[in-house]
ZAMARGU-4260 file (C-alpha; in steps of 0.2 Angstrom, whole numbers, plus 5000, padded with zeros to 4 digits):
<rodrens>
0) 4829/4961/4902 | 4845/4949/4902 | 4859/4948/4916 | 4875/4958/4909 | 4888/4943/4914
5) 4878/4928/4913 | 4865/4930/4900 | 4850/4923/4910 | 4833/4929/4908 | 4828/4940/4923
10) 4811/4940/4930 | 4806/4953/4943 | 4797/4951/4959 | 4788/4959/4971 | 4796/4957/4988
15) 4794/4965/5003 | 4810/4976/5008 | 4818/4984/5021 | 4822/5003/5018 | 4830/5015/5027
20) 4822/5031/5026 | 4836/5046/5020 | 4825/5062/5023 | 4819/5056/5041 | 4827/5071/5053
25) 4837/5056/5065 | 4855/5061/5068 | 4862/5074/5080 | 4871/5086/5070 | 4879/5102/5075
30) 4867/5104/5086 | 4849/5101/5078 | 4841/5085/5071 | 4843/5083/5053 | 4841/5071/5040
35) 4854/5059/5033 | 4854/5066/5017 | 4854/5084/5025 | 4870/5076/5034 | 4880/5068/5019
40) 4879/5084/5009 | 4882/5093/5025 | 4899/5085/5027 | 4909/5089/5012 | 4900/5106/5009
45) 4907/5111/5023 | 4924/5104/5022 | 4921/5093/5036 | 4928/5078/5023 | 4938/5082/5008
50) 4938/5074/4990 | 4952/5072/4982 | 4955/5077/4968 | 4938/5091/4971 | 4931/5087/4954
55) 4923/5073/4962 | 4912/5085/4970 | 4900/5088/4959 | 4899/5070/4955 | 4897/5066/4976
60) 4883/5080/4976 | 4872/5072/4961 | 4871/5057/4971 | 4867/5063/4987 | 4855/5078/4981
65) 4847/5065/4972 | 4845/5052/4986 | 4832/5040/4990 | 4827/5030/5003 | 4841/5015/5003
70) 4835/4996/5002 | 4844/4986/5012 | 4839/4970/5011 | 4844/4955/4998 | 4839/4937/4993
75) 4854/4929/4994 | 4864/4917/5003 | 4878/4927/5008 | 4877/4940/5018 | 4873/4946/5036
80) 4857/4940/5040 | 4844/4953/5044 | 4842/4953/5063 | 4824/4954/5065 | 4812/4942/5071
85) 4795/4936/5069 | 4783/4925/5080 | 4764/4927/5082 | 4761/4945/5071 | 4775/4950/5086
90) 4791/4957/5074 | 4808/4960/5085 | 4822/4968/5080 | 4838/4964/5090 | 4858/4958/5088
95) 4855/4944/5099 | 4841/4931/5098 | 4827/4931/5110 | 4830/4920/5125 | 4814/4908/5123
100) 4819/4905/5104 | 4807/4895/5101 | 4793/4902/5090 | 4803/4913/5085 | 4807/4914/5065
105) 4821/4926/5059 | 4820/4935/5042 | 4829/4927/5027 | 4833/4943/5019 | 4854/4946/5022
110) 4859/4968/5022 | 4865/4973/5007 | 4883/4969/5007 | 4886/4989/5007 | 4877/4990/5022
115) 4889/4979/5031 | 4905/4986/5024 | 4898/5004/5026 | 4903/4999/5047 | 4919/4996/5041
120) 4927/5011/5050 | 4923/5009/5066 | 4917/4994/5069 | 4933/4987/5065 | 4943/4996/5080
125) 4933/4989/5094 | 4940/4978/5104 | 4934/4959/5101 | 4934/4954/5118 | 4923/4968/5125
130) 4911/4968/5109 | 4908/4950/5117 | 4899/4959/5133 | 4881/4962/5129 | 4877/4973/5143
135) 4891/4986/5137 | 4883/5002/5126 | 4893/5006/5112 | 4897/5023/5122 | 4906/5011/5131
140) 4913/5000/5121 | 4921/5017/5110 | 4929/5024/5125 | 4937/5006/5134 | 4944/5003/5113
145) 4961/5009/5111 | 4962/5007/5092 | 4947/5016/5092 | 4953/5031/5102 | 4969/5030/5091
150) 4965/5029/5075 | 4946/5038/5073 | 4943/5044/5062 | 4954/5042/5051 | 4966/5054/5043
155) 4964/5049/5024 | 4952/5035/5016 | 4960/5028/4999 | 4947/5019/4987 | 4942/5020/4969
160) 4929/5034/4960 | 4917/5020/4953 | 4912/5016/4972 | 4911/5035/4977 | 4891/5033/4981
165) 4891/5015/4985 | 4905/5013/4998 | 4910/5030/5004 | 4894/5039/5006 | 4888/5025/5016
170) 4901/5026/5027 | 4899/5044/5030 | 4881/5039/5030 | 4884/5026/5044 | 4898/5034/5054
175) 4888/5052/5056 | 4872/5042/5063 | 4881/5031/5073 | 4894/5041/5081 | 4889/5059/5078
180) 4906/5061/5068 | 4914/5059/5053 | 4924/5042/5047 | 4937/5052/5038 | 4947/5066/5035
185) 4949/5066/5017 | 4946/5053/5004 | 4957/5051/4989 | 4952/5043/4973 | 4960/5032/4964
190) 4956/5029/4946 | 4952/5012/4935 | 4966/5000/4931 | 4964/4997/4912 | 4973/4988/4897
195) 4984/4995/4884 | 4970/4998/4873 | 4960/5007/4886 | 4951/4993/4890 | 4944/4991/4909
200) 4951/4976/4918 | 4935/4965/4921 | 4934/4948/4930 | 4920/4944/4920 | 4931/4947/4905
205) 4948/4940/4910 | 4960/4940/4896 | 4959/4960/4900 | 4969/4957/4918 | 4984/4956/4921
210) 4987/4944/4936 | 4998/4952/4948 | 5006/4935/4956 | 5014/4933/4939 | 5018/4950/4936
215) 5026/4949/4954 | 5035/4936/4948 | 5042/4942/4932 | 5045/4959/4936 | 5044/4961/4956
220) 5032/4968/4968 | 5041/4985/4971 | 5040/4987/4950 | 5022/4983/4951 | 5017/4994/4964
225) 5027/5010/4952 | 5018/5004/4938 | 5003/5007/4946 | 5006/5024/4954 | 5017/5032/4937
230) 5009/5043/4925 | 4993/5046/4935 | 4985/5057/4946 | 4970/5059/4958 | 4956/5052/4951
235) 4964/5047/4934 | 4963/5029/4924 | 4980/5022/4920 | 4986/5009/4909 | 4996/4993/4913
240) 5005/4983/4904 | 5023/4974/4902 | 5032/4985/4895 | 5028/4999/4910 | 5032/4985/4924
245) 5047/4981/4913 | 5055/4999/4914 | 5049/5002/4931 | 5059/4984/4936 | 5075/4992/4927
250) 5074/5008/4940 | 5073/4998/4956 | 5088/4989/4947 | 5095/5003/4946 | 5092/5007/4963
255) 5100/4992/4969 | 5116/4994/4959 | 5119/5010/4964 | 5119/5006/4981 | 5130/4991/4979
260) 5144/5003/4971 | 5142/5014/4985 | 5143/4999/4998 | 5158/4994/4990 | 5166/5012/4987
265) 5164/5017/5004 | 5172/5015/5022 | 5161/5003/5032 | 5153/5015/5047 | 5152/5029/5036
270) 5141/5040/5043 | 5125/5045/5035 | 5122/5059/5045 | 5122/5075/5037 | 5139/5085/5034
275) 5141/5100/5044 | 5154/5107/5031 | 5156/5105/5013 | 5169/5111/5002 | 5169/5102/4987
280) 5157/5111/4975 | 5152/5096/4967 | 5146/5088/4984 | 5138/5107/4987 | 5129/5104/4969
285) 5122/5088/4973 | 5117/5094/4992 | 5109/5109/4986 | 5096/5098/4972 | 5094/5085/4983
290) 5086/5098/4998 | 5075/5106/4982 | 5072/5085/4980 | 5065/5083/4998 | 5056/5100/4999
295) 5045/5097/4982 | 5042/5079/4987 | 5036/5084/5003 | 5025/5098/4997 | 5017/5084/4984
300) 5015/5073/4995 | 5004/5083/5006 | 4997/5088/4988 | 4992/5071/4986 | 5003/5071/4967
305) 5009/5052/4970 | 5015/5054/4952 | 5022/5068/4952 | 5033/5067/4965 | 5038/5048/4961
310) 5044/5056/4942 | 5054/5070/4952 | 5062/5055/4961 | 5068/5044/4946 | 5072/5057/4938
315) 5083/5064/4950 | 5089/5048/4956 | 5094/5041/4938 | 5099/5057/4932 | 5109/5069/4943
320) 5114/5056/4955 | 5118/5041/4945 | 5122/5046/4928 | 5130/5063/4934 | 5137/5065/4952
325) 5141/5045/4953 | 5153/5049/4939 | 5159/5064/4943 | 5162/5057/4959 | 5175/5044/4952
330) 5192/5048/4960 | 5208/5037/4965 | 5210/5045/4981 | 5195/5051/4991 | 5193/5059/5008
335) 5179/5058/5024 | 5169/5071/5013 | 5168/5062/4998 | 5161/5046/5008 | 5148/5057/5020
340) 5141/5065/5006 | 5140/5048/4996 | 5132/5039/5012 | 5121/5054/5016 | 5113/5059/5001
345) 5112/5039/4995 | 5103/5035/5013 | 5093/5051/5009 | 5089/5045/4992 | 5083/5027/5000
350) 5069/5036/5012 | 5063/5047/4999 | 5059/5031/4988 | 5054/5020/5002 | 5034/5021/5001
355) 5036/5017/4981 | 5048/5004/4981 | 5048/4997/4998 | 5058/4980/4996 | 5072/4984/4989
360) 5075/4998/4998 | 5073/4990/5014 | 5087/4978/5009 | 5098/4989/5005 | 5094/5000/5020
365) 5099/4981/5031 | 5114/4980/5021 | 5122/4999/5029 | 5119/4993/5045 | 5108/5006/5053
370) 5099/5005/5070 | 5080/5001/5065 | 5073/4996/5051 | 5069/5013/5036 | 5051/5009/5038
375) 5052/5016/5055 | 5066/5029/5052 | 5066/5047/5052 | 5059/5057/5036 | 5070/5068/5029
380) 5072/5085/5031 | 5077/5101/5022 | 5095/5106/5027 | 5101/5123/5031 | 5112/5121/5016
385) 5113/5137/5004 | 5125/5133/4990 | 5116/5139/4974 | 5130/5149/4967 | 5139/5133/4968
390) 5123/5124/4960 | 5121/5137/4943 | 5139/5133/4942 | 5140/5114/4941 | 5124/5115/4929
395) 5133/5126/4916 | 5147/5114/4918 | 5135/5101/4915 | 5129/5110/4901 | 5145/5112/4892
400) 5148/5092/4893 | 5129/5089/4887 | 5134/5099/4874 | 5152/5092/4867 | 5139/5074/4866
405) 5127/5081/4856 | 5141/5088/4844 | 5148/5070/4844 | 5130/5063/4841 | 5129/5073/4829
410) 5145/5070/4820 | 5141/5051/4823 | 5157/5048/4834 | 5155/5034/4846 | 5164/5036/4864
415) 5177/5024/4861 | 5185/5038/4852 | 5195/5052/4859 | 5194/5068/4852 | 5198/5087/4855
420) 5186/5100/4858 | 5186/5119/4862 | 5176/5129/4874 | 5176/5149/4872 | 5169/5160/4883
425) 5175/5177/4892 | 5162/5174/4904 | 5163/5156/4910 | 5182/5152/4907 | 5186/5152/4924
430) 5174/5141/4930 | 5178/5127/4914 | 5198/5129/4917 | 5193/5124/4938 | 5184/5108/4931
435) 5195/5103/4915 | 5199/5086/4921 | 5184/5081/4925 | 5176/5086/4907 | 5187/5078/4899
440) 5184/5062/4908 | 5165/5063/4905 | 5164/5071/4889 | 5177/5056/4882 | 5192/5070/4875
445) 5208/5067/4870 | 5210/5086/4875 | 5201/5104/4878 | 5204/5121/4874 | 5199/5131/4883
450) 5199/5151/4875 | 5194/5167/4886 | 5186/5176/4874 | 5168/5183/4866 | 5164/5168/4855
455) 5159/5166/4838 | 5143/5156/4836 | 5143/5156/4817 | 5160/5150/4812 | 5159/5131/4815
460) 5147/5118/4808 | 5151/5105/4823 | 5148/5120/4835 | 5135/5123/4848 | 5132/5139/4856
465) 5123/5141/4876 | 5127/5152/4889 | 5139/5164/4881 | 5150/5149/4876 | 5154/5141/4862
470) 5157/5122/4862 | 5164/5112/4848 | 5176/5098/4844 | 5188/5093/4831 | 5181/5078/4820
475) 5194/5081/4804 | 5199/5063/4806 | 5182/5058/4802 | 5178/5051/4785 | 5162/5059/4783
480) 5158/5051/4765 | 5160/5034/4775 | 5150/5037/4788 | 5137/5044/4778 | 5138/5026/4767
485) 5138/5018/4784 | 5121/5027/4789 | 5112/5024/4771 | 5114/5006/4771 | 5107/5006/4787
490) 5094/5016/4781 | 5090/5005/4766 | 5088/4989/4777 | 5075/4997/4789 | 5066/5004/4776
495) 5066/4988/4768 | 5059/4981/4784 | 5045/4993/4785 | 5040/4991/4767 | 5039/4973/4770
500) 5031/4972/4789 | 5017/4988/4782 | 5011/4973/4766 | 5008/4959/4778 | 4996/4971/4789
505) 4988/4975/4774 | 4986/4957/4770 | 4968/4952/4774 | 4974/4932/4777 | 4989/4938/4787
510) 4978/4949/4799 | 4964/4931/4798 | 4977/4918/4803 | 4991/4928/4813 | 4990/4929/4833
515) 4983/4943/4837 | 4998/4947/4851 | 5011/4945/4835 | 5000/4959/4824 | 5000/4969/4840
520) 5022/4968/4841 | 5022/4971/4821 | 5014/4986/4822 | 5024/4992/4836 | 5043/4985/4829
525) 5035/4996/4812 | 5031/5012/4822 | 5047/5013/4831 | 5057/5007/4817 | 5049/5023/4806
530) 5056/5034/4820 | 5072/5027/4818 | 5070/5030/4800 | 5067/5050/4800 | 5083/5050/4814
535) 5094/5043/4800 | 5088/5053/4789 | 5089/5071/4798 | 5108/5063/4802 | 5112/5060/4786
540) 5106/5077/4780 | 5118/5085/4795 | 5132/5075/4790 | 5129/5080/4771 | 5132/5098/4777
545) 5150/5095/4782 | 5154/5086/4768 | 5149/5101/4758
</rodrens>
């Protein structure tokens, strides 16, 4: 046999070894002697310690179930050294040397580095200064540890699945002899880090890693840590590669943007404080989705659903604060509401995202001028706000200006030009009359109509029909046959492009000689050009409609 990594021969030997022995009844467990296997299956069988996510189960179980006695001891350099001694046939296990050392030979054998690392738990909260004291029992050194008596066990361990045996069972294994108690609470899995390809990131095999210093450096560290927690679960592999750190860097960007704006839209001393009264129904809007924001975010937290929740968050945060209430909240003259609301639900905002993006968050938290640092600050709660009437209303109104954006979209009329559109509905009237101005301004309009009446969906090509209304805009200045000339020659040129970039990666000496980052980007650029492609196309069809 061959080593995997280095390629040398490997010849075995026959060594003595020191074993621990698995099925010997040694530990103190609720209240009988039982074995260390009977122990680690005991443990999580019963609930004692939880595995998240619980699949992992069965996998813990086949180890354990299986179990056999556990060498402990290595031939190699580095290591704790086995503390036993030998001198005369006389063998003498201790943690200190024997007095009269002399004659005395200790083993050369170090533990397996499992063996020490399985101590981890506890070891590591005694205090220094009394572990110094031989005379002390550990009893007593347990007791006189503060860290110890605060922090054991702990609440949650966090480590990958490929060390579930190796590492965690061995500290349950460990803890549960030692102390007659369990390390941890819960332990949560984390999967593998892998390539774009799938591949696992490997030391041995280092063109597969991506080295965080210089990802850190190019894309900061609170984009790193989001590219690492995004788009996975418990227990799941993710993928990591630039183009995920790179979008990850645009949302704490944004994040830092956004709260520049408000720093500069807003009174200095503003308080952050929840308002007590709220009148305007776009504030209650906001409030109302940002309270749903902090309950599921606490509920998956708790849940363990890192992903989960940080995608709730960005999409809240990019979406209905920044791209909608941010806008909506653009107004010449404001009052001590406006700012309130701004300052409490951004400062909100700020807490919620702190464990993902701690750096810029903290910096922008400095930058308000609060009391104590937001790593230390209060975690937000859910408000006794009930404004949900006010919430189905501003969602309909957001709605109806989604929908004036498609229709231009799909007419192909940028926003630098100002057209009219018409909203009918008997139903919903009222409520688009109260907010006229505002969608207007976001819908880009040069005017709206608004018509109390049943609508009719089928009468208008550039129409779009939700919620008993009927959106649509006047486009009769529009030179259809132009624009679709505009959009054909656009489609002649990509096509031209893919044709092209699809004979090159088809050409043996190309796919020989090229880099193989550059074929890697070719493929991509023709992949997202094709998209681009069938869009044109389904555009040009729609247009072709009007014109006929």
């Amino acid at each position: 046999s061959f080593n995997s990594r280095g390629g040398g021969a490997i010849e075995p030997q026959i060594r003595e070894q020191w074993f621990i022995d698995v099925n010997k009844p040694a530990v103190d467990w609720h209240g009988k002697k039982q074995s260390l296997k009977e122990v680690l299956i005991d443990v999580v069988r019963s609930g004692d310690i939880k595995l998240v996510p619980e699949r992992f189960d069965s996998t813990y179980f086949y180890w354990v179930e299986n179990l056999q006695d556990w060498c402990i001891s290595r031939q190699i350099w580095w290591g704790h050294r086995i503390p036993v001694y030998y001198k005369d046939g006389e063998t003498l296990a201790s943690i200190r040397p024997p007095e009269e050392f002399d004659g005395w030979e200790q083993d050369p054998d170090t533990l397996d580095t499992w063996f020490s690392s399985a101590l981890w738990t506890w070891s590591t909260l005694i205090d220094p200064e009394l572990a110094k004291n031989y005379s002390l029992s550990l009893e007593d050194l347990l007791e006189r540890s503060p860290d110890f008596q605060k922090f054991h066990p702990t609440n949650i361990m966090e480590t990958g699945y490929d060390i579930l045996f190796f590492w965690v069972a061995r500290m349950i294994l460990m803890t549960t002899y030692m102390l007659q108690n369990v390390p941890f609470k819960t332990v949560y899995l984390h999967g593998l880090v892998r390539t774009r390809d799938g591949k696992k990131m490997s030391k041995s095999v280092p063109e597969t890693c991506v080295d965080p210093l210089e990802s850190i450096a190019e894309h900061g560290t609170d984009a790193l840590r989001l590219a690492l927690i995004q788009g996975t679960g418990p227990g799941q592999d993710l993928r990591l590669y630039p183009e995920k750190m790179e979008s990850c860097r645009r949302f704490a960007n944004k994040i830092w943007n956004a709260g520049r704006y408000i720093l500069l839209t807003i009174p200095l001393g503003t308080p952050t404080a929840p308002p007590e009264k709220v009148h305007s129904e776009l504030a209650q809007w906001l409030l109302h989705g940002l309270n749903d924001l902090i309950r599921r975010s606490q509920t998956g937290l708790e849940a363990h659903r890192l992903s989960d929740v940080v995608d709730s968050l960005r999409s809240f945060f990019w979406g209905e604060f920044c791209d909608w209430y941010l806008e909506m909240d653009k107004k010449p003259e404001r009052t001590d509401e406006d700012n309130q609301v701004l300052a409490y639900s951004y400062s909100t905002l700020l807490k919620l995202m702190h464990p993902y993006v701690p750096f810029v968050t903290e910096a922008l938290w400095e930058q308000f001028k609060q009391p104590k640092m937001l790593a230390v600050s209060e975690w937000p709660q859910e408000q006794s706000y009930s404004f949900s009437e006010s919430h189905n209303r501003i969602e309909l109104l957001r709605e109806a200006i989604s929908q004036i954006r498609t229709l231009r979209e799909k007419a192909n009329i940028g926003l630098d030009k100002k057209i009219g559109a018409t909203l009918d509905s008997e139903k919903n009237a009222e409520l688009f009359r109260t907010h006229q101005n505002l969608i207007i301004r976001l819908a880009r309009l040069s005017e709206l109509e608004i018509n109390e009446k049943t609508p009719d969906s089928s009468r208008d090509n550039l129409g779009a029909y939700f919620n008993e209304t009927l959106a649509s805009i006047e486009a009769s200045a529009v030179d259809w046959k132009k624009e679709i000339e505009s959009l054909q020659k656009k489609l002649k040129t990509e096509s031209g492009f893919v044709e092209k970039s699809l004979k090159k990666l088809k050409n043996p000496g190309f796919l020989d000689k090229a880099p193989e980052k550059v074929i890697i980007e070719l493929r991509e650029k023709v992949a997202s050009t094709e998209k681009t492609l069938e869009a044109l196309k389904l555009q040009i069809h729609e247009l072709d409609k009007l014109v006929e």
